[in-house]
C-alpha positions as CSV (number, residue, x, y, z in Angstrom):
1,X,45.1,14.9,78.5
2,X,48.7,13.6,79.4
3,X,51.5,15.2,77.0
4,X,51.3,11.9,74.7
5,X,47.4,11.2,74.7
6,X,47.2,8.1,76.3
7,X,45.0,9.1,78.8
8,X,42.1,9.1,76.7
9,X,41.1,5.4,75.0
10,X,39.0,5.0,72.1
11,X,36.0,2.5,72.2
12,X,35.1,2.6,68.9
13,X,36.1,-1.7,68.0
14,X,33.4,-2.1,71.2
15,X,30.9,-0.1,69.9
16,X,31.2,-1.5,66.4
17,X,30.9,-4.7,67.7
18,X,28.3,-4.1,70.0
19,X,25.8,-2.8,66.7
20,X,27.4,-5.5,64.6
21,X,29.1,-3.0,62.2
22,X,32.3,-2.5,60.1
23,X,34.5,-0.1,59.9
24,X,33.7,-0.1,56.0
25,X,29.7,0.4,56.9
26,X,30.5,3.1,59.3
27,X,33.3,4.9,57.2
28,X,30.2,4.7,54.1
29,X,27.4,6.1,56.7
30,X,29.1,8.9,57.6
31,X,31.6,10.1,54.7
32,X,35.0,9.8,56.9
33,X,37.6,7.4,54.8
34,X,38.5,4.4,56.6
35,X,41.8,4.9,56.8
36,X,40.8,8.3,58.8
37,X,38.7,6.2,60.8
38,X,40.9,3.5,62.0
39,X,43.7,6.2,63.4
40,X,40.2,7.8,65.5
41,X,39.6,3.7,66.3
42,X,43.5,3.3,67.2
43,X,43.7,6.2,69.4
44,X,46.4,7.6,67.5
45,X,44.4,10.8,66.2
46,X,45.7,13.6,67.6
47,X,42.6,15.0,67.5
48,X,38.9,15.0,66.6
49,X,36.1,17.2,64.8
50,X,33.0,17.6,66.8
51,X,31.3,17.2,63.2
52,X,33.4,13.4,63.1
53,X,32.3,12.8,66.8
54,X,28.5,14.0,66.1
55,X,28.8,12.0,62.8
56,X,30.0,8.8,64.4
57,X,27.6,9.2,67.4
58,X,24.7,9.3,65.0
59,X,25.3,6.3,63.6
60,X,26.2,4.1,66.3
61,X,23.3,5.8,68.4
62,X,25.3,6.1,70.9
63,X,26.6,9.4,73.3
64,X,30.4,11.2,73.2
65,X,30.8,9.1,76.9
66,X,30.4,6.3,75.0
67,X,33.3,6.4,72.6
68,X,35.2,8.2,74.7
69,X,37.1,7.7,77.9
70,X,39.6,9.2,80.5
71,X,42.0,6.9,82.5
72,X,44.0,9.1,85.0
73,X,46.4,6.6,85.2
């Protein structure tokens, strides 16, 4: 991960969209405040729980890949 953490983006607004959820459905499904949420869905979280990312996977069926992504660049 680059010093400031830009290399990694955050797909979560895709993802949402995708199921056709909100951030409020989401933050009630799996007991994370929205607030908490939308830094993860910014990418300004400096960091993540795997119990968040198992959490948030579960609900949006979807893999860690999927949510996730490097850019080198």
């Amino acid at each position: 991960m680059g010093e400031d953490g830009k290399n990694i983006t955050i797909n979560l607004d895709d993802l949402l969209h995708e199921r056709r959820m909100t951030l409020t459905q989401l933050s009630e499904r799996v007991g994370i405040t929205i607030a908490n949420l939308s830094i993860i869905k910014s990418g300004r979280a400096k960091a993540i729980r795997f119990s968040t990312l198992q959490a948030i996977c579960r609900e949006l069926d979807c893999q860690p890949g999927d949510l996730l992504a490097y850019d080198p660049h």
